[in-house]
N, C-alpha and C positions, 0 to 999 in steps of 0.2 A: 573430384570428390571433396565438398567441403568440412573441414575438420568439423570434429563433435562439440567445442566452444561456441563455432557457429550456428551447428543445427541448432542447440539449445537456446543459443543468443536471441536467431529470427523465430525460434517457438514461442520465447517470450512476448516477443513485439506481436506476434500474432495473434494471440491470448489477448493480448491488450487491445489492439486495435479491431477485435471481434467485439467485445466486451463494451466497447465503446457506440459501436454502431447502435447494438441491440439495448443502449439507456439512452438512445435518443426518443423525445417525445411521441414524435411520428411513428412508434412501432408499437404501443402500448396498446391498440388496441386489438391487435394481433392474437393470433392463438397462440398458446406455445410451444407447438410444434414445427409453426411456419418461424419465429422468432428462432429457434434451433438451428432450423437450416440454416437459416440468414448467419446466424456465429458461424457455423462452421464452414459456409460459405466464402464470408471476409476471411476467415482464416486460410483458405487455400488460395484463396483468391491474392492474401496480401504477400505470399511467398513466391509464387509466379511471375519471374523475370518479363517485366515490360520494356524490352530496350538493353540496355547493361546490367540495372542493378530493380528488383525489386520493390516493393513499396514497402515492406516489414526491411528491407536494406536499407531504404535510405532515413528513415525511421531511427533506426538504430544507430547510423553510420552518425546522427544530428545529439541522439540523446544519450545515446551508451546502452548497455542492455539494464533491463529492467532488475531491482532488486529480487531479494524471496519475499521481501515482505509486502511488495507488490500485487506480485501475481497470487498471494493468499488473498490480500483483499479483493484484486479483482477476480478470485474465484469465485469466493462467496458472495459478490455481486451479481456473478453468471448468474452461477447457483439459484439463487434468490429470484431472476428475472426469469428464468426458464423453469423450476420448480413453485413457486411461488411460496416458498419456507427462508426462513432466514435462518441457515447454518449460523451465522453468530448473535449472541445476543447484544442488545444495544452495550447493555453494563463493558462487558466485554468488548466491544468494537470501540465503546468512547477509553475505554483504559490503554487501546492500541493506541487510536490517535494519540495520545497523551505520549506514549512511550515514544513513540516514533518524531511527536515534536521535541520533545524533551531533546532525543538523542541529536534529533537534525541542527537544533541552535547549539547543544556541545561541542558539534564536531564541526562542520561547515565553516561560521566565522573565526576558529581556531586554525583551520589546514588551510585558508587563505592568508594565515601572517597576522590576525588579533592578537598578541601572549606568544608569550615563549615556548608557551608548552604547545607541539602537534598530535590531537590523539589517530589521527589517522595511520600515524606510524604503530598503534598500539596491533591494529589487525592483521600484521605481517606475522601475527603468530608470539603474541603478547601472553605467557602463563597469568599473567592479572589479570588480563584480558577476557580471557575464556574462563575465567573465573569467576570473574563480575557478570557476566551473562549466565552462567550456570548458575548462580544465585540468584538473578533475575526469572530466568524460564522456573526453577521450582516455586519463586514467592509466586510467580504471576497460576501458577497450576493449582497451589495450596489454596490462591486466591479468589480461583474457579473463573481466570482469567485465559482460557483454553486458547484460545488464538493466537496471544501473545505466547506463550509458551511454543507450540509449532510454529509460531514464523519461524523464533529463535534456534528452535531445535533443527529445522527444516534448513534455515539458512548455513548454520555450522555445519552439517550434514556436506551440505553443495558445497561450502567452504574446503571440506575434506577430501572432495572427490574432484576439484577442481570443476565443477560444474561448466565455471564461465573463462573467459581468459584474465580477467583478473585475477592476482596472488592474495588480494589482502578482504580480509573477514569484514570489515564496513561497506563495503560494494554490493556485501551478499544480502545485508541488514537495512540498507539505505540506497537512498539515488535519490535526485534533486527531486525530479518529477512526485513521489507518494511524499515525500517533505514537504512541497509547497499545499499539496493536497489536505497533508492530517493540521496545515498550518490553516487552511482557511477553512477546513469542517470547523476544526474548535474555534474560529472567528465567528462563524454561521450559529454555532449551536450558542458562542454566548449573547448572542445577540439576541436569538429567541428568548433565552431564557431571561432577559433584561427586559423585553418587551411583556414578556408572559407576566412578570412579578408587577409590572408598573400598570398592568393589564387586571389584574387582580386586585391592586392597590386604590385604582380607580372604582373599580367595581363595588366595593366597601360601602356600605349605605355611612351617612353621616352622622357622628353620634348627635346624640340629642341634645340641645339646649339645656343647658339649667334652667329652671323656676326664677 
C-alpha cells in the first residue's frame, strides 16, 4: 500500500502530465469532450506500472513532486482548454508569474551558496515567515489578485497537513519546473510587448515638413 505522500506525489505528476498532452497543438481541434477523455486518460494511464515503476514514477522520481502553485496554474489551464472560460484573469495570471519569479531568483541562487544568508531554511516553520506570506495572500486579495492569494493559502494549507513528503513550506510554494516556466512567460510577454510598441511606433504617420 503506498503511503498517502505518494498517492498525492504521482496525483500531481498525473494532473501535469494530462494537462500537457491536452495543450498540444494537435488536439485543438477536437471537441471538448473527446479532449476530456484524453486528460483523464493520460492520467490513468500515467499511474499504471509498465514494468517496475510507472511513468507519473519516474516523472517524479527525475523532478520531485510538483509545487501547489503548480498544479493551480495547470488547473486553470485544464479548466480553460476543456471549458473554454479562463478561471483567471490575465491581470491576475501576469501578477502570479511575477510573484513566482520574484520568489524563484530570491530563493534558488541563495540556497545554492550566493550570500550568507539561506532563505530556504526560513520554510521549516519560520513565524517571519508565515507572516510575510500572510501579508502577501491579503495584499494580493485586497488586490483582486485571487489566484495568488489561493495558491498561497492552498499551499500553507498542504504545508500543514503535510501533504507531500517534504517538511519545508518553499516546496509547497515553488519547484524549479513553474520557475523556469513564469521566468520565460515574463521573457515571452516582454518581448511582445517591445515588439507591439516599436509596432505602433512605426505605424505613426510622419509629421509634416515645415513651410
Amino acid at each position: 500500500m503506498p503511503a498517502f505522500t505518494d498517492i498525492t506525489g504521482l496525483l500531481g505528476i498525473a494532473i501535469a502530465l494530462g494537462a500537457t498532452v491536452i495543450a498540444l497543438p494537435g488536439l485543438r481541434r477536437l471537441s471538448r469532450g473527446r479532449v476530456g477523455g484524453i486528460f483523464f486518460a493520460v492520467m490513468i494511464l500515467s499511474v499504471v506500472p509498465f514494468g517496475p515503476l510507472s511513468a507519473a514514477a519516474c516523472v517524479r522520481g527525475a523532478f520531485g513532486d510538483l509545487s501547489i502553485t503548480a498544479l493551480v496554474l495547470l488547473g486553470g489551464a485544464t479548466l480553460r482548454r476543456l471549458t473554454g472560460a479562463a478561471p483567471v484573469e490575465s491581470r491576475a495570471r501576469f501578477a502570479m508569474l511575477v510573484f513566482v519569479a520574484v520568489a524563484a531568483l530570491a530563493l534558488y541562487p541563495m540556497a545554492l551558496g550566493i550570500g550568507r544568508f539561506d532563505p530556504y531554511h526560513l520554510g521549516y516553520g519560520s513565524p517571519w515567515f508565515a507572516g510575510v506570506l500572510c501579508v502577501a495572500a491579503l495584499a494580493a486579495w485586497f488586490g483582486r489578485c485571487d489566484v495568488l492569494a489561493v495558491c498561497i493559502a492552498l499551499a500553507t494549507l498542504a504545508w500543514s497537513v503535510r501533504w507531500y513528503e517534504s517538511t519545508n513550506l518553499w516546496d509547497y510554494l515553488l519547484d524549479p519546473l513553474v520557475s523556469f516556466y513564469a521566468l520565460g512567460a515574463l521573457v515571452v510577454c516582454g518581448v511582445r510587448a517591445i515588439r507591439a510598441t516599436r509596432a505602433v511606433s512605426n505605424s505613426d504617420p510622419a509629421p509634416a515638413s515645415l513651410p
